[in-house]
C-alpha positions in Angstrom: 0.0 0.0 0.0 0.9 3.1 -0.7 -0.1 7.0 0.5 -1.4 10.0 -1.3 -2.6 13.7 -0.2 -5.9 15.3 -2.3 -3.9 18.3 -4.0 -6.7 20.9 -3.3 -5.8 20.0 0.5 -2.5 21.1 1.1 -1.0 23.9 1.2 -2.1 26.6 -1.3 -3.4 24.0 -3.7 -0.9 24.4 -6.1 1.3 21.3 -7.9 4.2 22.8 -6.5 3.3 23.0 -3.0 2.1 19.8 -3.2 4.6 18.1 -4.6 7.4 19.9 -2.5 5.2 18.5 1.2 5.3 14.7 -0.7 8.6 14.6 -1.2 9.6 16.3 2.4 7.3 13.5 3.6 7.5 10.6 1.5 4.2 10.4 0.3 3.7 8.5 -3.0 0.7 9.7 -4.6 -1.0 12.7 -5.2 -4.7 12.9 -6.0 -6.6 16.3 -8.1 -9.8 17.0 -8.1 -11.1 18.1 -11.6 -12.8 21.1 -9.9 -9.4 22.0 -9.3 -7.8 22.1 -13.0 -7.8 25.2 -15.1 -10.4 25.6 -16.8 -12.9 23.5 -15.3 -14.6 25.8 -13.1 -15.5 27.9 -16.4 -16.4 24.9 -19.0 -17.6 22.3 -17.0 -15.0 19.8 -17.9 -11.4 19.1 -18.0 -9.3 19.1 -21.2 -6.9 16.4 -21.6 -3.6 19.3 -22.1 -4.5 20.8 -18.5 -4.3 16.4 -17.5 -1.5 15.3 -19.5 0.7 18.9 -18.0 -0.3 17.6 -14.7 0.5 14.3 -14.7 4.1 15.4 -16.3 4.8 17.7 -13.2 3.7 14.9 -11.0 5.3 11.7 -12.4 8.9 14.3 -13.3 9.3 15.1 -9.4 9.2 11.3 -8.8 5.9 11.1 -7.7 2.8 9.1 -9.0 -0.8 10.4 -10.4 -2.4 8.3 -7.6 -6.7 9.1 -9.1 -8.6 12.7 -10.0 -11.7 13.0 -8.0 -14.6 14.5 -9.2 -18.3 15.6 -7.1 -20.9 14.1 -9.4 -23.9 17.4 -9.0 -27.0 15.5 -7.8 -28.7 16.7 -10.9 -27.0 14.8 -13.2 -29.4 11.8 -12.7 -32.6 13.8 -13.5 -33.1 13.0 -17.2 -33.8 16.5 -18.1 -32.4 19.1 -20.3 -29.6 20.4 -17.9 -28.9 16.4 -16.6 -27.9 15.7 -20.5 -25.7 18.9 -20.3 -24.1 17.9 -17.4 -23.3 14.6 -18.5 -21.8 15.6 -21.5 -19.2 17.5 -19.4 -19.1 14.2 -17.2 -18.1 12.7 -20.9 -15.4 14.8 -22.0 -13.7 14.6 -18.6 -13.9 10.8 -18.9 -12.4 11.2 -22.4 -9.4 13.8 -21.0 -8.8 11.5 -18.5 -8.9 8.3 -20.9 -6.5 10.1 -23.2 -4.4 12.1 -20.2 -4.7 9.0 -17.7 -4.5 8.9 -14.2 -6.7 5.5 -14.5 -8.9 6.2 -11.5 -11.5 8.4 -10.6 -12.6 8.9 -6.9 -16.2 9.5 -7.4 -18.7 11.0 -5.1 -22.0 9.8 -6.4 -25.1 12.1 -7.0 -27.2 10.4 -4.1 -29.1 11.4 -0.8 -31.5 9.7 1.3 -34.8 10.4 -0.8 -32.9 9.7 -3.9 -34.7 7.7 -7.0 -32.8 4.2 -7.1 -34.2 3.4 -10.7 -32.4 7.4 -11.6 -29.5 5.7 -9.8 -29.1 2.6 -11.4 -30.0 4.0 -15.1 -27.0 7.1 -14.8 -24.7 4.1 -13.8 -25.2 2.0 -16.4 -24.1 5.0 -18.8 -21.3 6.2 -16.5 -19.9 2.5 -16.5 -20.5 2.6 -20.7 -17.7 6.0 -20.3 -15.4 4.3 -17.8 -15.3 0.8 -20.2 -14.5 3.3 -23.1 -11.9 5.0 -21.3 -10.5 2.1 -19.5 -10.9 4.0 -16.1 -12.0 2.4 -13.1 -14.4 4.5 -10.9 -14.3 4.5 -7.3 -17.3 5.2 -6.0 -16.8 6.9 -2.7 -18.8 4.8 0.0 -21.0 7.8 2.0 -24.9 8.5 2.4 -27.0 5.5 1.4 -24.2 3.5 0.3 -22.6 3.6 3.4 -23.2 -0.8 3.7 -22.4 -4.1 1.4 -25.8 -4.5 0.8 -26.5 -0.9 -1.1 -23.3 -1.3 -2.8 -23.1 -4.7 -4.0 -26.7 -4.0 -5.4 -25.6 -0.7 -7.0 -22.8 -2.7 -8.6 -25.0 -5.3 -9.9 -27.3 -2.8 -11.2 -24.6 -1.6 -13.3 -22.4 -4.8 -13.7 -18.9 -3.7 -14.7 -15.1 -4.7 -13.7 -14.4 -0.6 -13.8 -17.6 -0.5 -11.2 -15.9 -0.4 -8.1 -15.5 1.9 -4.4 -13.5 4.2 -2.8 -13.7 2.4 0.7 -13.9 5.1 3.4 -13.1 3.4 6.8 -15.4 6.1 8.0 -18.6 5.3 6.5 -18.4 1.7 6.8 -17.9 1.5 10.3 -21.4 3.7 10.3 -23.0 1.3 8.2 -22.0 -1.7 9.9 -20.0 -0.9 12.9 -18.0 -3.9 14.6 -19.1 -6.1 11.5 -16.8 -4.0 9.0 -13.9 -5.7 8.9 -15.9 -9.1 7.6 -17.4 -6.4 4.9 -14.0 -5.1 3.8 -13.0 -9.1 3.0 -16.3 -9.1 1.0 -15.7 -6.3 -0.8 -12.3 -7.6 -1.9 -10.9 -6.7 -5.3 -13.6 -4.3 -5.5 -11.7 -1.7 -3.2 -10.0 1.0 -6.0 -8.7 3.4 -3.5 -9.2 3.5 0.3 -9.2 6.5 2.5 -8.7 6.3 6.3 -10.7 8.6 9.0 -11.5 7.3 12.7 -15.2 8.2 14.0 -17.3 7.2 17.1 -21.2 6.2 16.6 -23.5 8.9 17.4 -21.1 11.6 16.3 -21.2 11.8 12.6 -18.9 13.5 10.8 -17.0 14.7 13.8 -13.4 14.2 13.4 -10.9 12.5 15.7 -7.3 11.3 15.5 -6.9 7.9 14.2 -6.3 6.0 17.3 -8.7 7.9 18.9 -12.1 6.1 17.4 -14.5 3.1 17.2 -12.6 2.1 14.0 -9.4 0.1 14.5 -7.1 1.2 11.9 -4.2 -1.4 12.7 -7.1 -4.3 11.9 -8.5 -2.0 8.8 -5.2 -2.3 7.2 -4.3 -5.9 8.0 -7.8 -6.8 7.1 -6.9 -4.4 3.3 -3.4 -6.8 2.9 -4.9 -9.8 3.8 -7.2 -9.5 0.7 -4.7 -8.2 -1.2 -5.0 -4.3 -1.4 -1.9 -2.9 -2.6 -3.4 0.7 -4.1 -3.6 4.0 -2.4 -4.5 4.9 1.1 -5.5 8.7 1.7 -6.1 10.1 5.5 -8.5 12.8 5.7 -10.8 14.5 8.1 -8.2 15.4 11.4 -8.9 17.4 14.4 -6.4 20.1 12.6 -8.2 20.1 9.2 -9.9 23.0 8.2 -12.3 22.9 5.8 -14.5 25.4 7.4 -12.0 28.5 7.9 -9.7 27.6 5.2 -8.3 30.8 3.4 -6.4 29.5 0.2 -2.4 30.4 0.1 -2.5 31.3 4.1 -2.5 27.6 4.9 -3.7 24.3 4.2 -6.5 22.5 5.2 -4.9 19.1 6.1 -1.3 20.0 5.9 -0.7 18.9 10.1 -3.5 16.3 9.8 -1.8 14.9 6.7 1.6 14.8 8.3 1.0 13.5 11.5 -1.4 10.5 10.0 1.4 10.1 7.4 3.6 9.0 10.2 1.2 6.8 12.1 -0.5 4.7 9.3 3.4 4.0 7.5 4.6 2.9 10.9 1.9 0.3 10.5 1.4 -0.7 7.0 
């Protein structure tokens, strides 16, 4: 296994920064958001020249493209005018990415708790048709509804593909299954495209804690990860330090201490 850092999370956001905190810690992987490329924010999409000069900045400092991650609008399931417009952007960023690489995509899916399974199921079967043309595997990011085996196994029979798979979130499991995770993470398998890491306590949510400091044990969620075989990308997030509320880009990062001091505890275990 292997770490990464989100790129929109440390420091100012920028490559540089980025790649200059990897290399001082010895992380591996670096992931980007396609909110965060040029250009998106204005057309909707990423272009394959802003991807390809990204990965070259990446890979020529010694590092790897670890996955891009994208926040799938909950509107893009809706099967109306501006659901077809969004998927076409979801298209040509499946395309840059095909022709650009990295070959995964962290991918937050467009659901909440009153969402339309059918809509679910149906924008699936076309998002899997884009990653089977592109040859990119999507992680779906396990949160919301699909916090449990049983909503995402059905999610991935509904749209039956090897490049249907999850972004495990240690996390969200434990609040869909508590105690019984660590038999779900075996069951999940080869499934897992990306993992990232986060202790929690049940009852509190979202709330964040150190990672020795939860429900979740991270020593077993990692054996249990190499016992099936997991050799990818793991990515800590949500810290007591983080700051995603008060975060002021270019005055300082938003996981830059969390990032460092989970960096040190999950590679003295792994």
């Amino acid at each position: 296994m292997k770490l990464a850092v989100e790129m929109a999370n440390i420091g100012d956001g920028s490559p540089e920064a980025v790649i200059r905190y990897c290399k001082d810690l010895g992380i591996e992987g670096i992931s980007a958001g396609w909110s965060g490329v040029r250009g998106f924010q204005d057309k909707g999409y990423v272009e394959a020249s802003e991807v390809k000069a990204l990965r070259a900045q990446i890979e020529d400092a010694g590092l790897e493209f670890a996955s891009m991650v994208a926040w799938l609008p909950l509107t893009i399931i809706a099967g109306d005018a501006e659901a077809k417009r969004l998927f076409d952007g979801l298209r040509k960023s499946m395309e840059a990415m095909a022709e650009a690489g990295p070959d995964t995509l962290v991918a937050f899916a467009p659901v909440r708790t009153d969402t339309p399974w059918d809509q679910l199921v149906s924008f699936y079967g076309q998002f899997m048709d884009l990653a089977e043309q592109g040859a990119i595997r999507v992680a779906t990011h396990t949160h919301g509804i699909l916090n449990n085996y049983e909503a995402l196994t059905r999610l991935m029979e509904g749209a039956p593909s090897p490049y249907n798979g999850l972004c495990y979130c240690s996390g969200n499991i434990w609040h869909g299954h508590g105690e019984g995770m660590y038999d779900v993470t075996r069951k999940l398998g080869d499934k897992i495209f990306f993992v990232h890491i986060r202790n929690v306590k049940t009852g509190m949510g979202e709330k964040e804690f150190w990672l020795h400091e939860g429900d979740v044990d991270i020593p077993r969620v990692l054996q249990v990860l190499k016992e099936i075989g997991y050799d990818g990308f793991v990515r800590s997030e949500h810290l007591p330090t983080d700051r995603y509320r008060d975060h002021v880009p270019a005055v300082s990062g938003v996981s830059d201490v969390g990032s460092a001091w989970s960096t040190g505890y999950l590679r003295a275990i792994m």
